[in-house]
C-alpha positions as CSV (number, residue, x, y, z in Angstrom):
1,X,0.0,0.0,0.0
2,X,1.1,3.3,-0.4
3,X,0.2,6.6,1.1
4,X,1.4,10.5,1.4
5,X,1.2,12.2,4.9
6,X,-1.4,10.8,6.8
7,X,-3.7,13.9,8.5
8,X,-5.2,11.6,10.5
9,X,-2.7,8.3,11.2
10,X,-5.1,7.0,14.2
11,X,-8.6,7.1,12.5
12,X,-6.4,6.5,8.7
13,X,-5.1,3.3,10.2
14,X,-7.9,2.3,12.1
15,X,-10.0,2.1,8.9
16,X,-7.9,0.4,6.9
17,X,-6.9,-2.7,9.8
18,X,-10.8,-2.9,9.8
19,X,-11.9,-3.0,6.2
20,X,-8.9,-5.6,5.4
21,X,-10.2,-7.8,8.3
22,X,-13.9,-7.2,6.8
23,X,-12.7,-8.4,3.3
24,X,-10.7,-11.4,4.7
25,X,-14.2,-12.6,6.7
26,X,-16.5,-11.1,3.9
27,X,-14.5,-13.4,1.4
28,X,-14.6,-16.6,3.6
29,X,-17.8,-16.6,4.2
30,X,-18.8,-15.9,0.7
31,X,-16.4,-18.8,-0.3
32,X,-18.0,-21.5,2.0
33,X,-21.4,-20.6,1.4
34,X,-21.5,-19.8,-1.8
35,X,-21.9,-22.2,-5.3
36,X,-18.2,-23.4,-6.4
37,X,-19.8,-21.3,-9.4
38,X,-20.4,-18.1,-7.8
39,X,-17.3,-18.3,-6.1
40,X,-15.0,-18.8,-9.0
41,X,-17.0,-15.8,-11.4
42,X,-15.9,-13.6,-7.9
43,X,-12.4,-14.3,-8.2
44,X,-11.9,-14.2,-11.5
45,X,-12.9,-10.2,-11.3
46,X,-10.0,-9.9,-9.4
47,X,-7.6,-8.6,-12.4
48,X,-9.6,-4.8,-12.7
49,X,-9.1,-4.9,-9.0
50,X,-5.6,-5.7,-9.0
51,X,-5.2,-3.3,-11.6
52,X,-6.8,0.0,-10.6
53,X,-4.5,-1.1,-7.2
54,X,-1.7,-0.6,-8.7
55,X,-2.4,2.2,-10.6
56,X,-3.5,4.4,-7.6
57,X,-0.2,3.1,-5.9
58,X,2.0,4.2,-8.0
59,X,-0.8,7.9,-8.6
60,X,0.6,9.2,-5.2
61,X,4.7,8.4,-5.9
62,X,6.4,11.5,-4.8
63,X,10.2,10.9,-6.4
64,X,11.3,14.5,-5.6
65,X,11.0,13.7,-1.9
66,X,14.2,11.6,-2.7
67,X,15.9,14.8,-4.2
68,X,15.0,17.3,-1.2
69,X,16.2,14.1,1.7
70,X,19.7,14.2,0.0
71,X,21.7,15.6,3.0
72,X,19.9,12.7,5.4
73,X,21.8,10.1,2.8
74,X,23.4,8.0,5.4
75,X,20.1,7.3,7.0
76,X,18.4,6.4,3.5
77,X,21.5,3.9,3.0
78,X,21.3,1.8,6.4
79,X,17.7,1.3,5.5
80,X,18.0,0.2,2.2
81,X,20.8,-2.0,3.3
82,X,18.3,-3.4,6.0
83,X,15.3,-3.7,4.6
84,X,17.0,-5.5,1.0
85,X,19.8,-7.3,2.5
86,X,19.5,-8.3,6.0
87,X,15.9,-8.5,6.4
88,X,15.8,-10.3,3.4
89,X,18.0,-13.4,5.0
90,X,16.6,-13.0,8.2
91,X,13.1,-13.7,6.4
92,X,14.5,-16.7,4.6
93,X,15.8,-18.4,7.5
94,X,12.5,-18.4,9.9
95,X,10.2,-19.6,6.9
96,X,12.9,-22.4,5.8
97,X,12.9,-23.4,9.9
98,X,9.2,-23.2,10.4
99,X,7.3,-24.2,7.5
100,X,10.2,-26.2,5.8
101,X,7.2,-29.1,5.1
102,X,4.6,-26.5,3.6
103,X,7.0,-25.4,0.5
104,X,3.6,-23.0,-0.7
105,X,3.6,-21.4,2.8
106,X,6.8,-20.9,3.1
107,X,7.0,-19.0,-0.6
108,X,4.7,-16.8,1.0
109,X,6.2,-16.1,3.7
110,X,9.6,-14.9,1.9
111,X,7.7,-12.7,0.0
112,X,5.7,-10.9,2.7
113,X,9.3,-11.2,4.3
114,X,11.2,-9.4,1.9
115,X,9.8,-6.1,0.4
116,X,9.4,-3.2,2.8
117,X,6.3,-1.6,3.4
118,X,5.7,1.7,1.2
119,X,2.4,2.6,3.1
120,X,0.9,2.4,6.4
121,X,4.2,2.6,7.9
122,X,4.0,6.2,7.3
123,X,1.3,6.9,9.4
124,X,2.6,4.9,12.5
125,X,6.2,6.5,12.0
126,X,4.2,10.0,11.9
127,X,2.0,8.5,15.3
128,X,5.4,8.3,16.9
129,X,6.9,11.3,16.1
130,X,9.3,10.2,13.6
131,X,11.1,11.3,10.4
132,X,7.6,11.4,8.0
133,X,9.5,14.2,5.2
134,X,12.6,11.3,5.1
135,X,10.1,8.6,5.1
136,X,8.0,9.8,2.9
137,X,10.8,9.9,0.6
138,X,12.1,6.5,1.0
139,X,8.9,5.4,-0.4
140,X,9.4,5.8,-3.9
141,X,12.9,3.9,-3.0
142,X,11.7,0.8,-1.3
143,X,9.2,0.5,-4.1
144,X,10.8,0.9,-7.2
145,X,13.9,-1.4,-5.3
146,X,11.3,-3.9,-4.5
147,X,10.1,-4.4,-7.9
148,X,13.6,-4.8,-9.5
149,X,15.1,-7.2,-6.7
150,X,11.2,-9.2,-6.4
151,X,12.6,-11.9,-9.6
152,X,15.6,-12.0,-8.5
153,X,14.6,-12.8,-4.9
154,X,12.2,-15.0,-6.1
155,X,14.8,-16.9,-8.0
156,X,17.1,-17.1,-5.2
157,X,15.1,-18.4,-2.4
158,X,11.8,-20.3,-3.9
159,X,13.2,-21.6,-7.4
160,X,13.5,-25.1,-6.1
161,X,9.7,-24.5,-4.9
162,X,7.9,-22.8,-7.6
163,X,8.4,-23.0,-11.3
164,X,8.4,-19.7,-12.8
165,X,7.7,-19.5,-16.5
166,X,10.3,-18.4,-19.1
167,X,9.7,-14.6,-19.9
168,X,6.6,-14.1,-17.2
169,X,8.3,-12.0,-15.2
170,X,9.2,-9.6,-17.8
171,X,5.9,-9.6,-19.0
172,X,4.6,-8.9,-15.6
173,X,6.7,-5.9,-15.2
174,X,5.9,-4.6,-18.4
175,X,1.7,-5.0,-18.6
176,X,1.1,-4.7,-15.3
177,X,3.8,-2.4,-13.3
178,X,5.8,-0.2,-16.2
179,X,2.2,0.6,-18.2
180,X,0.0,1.1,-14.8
181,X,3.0,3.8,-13.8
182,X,3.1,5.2,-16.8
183,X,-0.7,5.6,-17.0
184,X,-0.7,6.9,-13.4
185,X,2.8,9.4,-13.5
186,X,0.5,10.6,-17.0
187,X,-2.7,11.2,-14.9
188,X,-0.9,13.1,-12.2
189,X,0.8,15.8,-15.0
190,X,-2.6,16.0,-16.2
191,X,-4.5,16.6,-13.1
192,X,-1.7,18.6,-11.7
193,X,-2.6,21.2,-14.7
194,X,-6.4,20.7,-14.5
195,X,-6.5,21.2,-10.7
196,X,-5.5,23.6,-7.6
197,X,-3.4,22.5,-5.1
198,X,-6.3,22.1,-2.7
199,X,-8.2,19.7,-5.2
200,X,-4.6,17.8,-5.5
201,X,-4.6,17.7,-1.6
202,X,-8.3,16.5,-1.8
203,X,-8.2,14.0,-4.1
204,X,-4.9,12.2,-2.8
205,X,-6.7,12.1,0.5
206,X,-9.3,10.0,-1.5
207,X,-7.1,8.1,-2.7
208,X,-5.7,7.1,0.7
209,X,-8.6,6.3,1.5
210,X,-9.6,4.0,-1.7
211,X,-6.7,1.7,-1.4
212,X,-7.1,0.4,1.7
213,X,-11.0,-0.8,0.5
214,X,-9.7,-2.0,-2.9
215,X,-7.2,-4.0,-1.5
216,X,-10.2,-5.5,0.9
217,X,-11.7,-6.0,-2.1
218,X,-8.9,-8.3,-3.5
219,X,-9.0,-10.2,-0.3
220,X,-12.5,-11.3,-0.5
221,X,-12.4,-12.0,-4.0
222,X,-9.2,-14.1,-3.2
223,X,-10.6,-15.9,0.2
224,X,-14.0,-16.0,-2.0
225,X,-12.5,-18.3,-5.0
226,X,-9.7,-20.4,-2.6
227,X,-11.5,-20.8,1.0
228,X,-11.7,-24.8,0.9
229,X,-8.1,-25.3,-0.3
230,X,-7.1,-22.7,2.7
231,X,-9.2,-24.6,5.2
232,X,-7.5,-28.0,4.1
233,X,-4.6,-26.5,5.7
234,X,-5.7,-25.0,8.6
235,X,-3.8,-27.1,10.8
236,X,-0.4,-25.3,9.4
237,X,-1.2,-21.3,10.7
238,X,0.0,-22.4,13.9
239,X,3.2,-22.5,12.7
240,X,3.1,-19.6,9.8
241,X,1.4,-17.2,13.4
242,X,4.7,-18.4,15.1
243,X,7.2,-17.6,11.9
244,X,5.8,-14.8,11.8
245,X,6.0,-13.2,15.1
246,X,9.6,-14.3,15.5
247,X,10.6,-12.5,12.1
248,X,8.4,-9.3,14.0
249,X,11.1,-9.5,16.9
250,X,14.3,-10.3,15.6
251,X,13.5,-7.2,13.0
252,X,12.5,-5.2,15.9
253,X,16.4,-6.1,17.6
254,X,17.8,-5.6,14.1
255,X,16.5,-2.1,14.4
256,X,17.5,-1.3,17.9
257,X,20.9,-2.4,17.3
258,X,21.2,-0.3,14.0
259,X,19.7,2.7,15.5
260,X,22.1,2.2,18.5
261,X,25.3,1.6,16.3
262,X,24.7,4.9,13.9
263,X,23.5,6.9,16.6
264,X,20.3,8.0,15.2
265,X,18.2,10.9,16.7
266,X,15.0,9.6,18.2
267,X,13.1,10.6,14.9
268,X,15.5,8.6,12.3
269,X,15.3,6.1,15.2
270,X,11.5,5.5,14.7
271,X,11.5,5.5,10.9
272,X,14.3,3.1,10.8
273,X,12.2,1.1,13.1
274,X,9.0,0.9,11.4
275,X,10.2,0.5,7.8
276,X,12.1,-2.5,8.7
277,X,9.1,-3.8,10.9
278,X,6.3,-2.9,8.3
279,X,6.5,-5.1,5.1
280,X,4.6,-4.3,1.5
281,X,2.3,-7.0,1.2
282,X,-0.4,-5.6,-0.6
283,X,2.0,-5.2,-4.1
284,X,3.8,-8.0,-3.1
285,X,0.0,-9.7,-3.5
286,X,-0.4,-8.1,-6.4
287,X,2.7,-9.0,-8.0
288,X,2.7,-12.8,-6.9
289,X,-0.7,-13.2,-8.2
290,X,0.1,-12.4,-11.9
291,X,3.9,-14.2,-11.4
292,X,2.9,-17.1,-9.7
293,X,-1.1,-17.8,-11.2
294,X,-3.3,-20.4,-9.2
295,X,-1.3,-20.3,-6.0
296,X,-3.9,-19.5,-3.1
297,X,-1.6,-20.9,-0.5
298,X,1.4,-18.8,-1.3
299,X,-1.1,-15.6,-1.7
300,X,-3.1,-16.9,1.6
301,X,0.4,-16.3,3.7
302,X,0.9,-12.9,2.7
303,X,-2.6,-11.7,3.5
304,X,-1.6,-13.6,7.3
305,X,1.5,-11.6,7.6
306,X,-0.3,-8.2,6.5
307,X,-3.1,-8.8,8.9
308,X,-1.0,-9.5,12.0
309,X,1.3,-6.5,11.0
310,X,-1.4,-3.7,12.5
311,X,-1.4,-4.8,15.8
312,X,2.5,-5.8,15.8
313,X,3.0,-2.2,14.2
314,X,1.0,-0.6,17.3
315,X,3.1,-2.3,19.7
316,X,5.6,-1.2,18.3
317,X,4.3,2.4,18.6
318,X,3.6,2.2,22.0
319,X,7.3,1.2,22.8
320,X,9.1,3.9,21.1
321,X,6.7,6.7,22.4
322,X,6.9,4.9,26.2
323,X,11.3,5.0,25.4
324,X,10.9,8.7,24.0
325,X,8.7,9.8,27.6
326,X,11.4,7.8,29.6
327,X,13.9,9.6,28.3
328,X,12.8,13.1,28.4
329,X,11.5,12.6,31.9
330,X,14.9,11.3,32.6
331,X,17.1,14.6,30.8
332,X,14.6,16.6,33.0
333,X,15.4,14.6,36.1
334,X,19.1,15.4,35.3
């Protein structure tokens, strides 16, 4: 997912925890009750969906962020270097431990693992009093990064697991990333001459506010088409809960200890923290659905990962503000 400023991170985050909950239910339910019919004509209107996703994604890019945050550079690097090269690995090696007998699972898993969040993040780092002008402008970073390294990640880690079709990933990239940016980087020119700043402000707002129900969208049309195959392995999320919450706490020490050996301010401190602790699994859906066709257990264990990251991402909120307080109350003390 992928957001500007939040004006509102409490009630923006709020929302969109609760509609992707609502579409992970709505679709379930749907799924099992519904004709094997009905459920498969729901699903298989998941392409406009997936589409008009990524089109609005890449709508609110800002690349000259990335420009103005020039002189915070060092801070830019250690997170790219985190969030594409150790978070990466660290990913790899909890799914391979945990869910080495579930091969599908544990596909999904790396990819939730290994593409940092270009969304909600935001708005919790914001919540916290963090960096928002140098974490708005990693986003564009993380996502264009993300998309180059996603084959070659795929290749490295799940090539003995999935077989990935000559030429698909190109053809991904092309029909379904390079012409949905180019449409939306189009639209945004246009608009940007058509409207005043205040109608910009407006309609990005809406915006931020659509992706989070089109994505709940996807879900339900997702759980809608593939709830029996996911039930027929319901004794595994045990384990995928488990592999999950240790990747959410080794990141979180990954993060102290970076934060601790640069000697970052509290506000670099709590971006750092939450883009290594967020991941993107919304595009990393989108992506693995058109990649990797027909997989619901692969696409099933990202959705997991993205719905436990809310509450994992409010914990982690509630740390760094109860560290900052500590602190403060502890300079005043001296």
């Amino acid at each position: 997912m992928l957001t500007t400023l939040p004006p509102s991170p409490q009630h923006g985050l709020g929302f969109s925890a609760l509609v992707l909950l609502i579409g992970l239910i709505s679709g379930s339910l749907i799924g099992h009750a519904a004709t094997p019919a009905l459920a498969e004509s729901i699903s298989q209107y998941s392409d406009p969906t997936l589409l008009t996703l990524i089109t609005l994604l890449f709508f609110s890019l800002r690349f000259n962020l990335v420009i103005n945050s020039r002189h915070k550079l060092k801070v830019l690097v250690i997170a790219v270097i985190a969030n594409f090269v150790l978070v990466p690995v660290i990913g790899y090696g909890i799914a391979s431990v945990f869910l080495s007998d579930y091969p599908l699972l544990m596909v999904g898993l790396v990819i939730y693992f290994m593409s940092p969040c270009t969304d909600w993040f935001l708005g919790f780092t914001r919540l916290c009093h963090g960096d928002t002008l140098l974490g708005a402008a990693l986003l564009p970073v993380n996502m264009v990064l993300q998309l180059l390294l996603y084959p070659v990640f795929l290749y490295v880690f799940t090539s003995d697991v999935v077989t990935i079709e000559p030429g698909i990933l190109a053809n991904t990239l092309q029909h379904w990333f390079i012409e949905p940016l180019a449409l939306a980087l189009a639209a945004r020119v246009l608009l940007n001459l058509l409207l005043t700043k205040e109608q910009m402000r407006a309609l990005q707002a809406a915006i931020s506010q659509l992706i989070p129900i089109l994505i709940s969208l996807l879900i339900m049309q997702i759980f809608a088409g593939n709830i029996h195959v996911l039930l027929s392995h319901i004794n595994v999320v045990a384990w995928l809960l488990l592999a999950v919450f240790c990747f959410f706490v080794l990141t979180f020490v990954l993060s102290e200890l970076l934060s601790k050996r640069f000697a970052l301010p509290y506000a670099e401190h709590v971006l750092l923290t939450m883009t290594i602790a967020a991941r993107n699994a919304p595009l990393m859906l989108a992506v693995t659905m058109v990649a990797l066709p027909s997989q619901p257990l692969i696409y099933a264990a990202i959705v997991i990962g993205m719905l436990l990251e809310f509450p994992h991402l409010t914990l982690l909120s509630h740390l760094l503000m109860r560290s900052s307080q500590t602190k403060t109350k502890k300079l005043l003390h001296d």
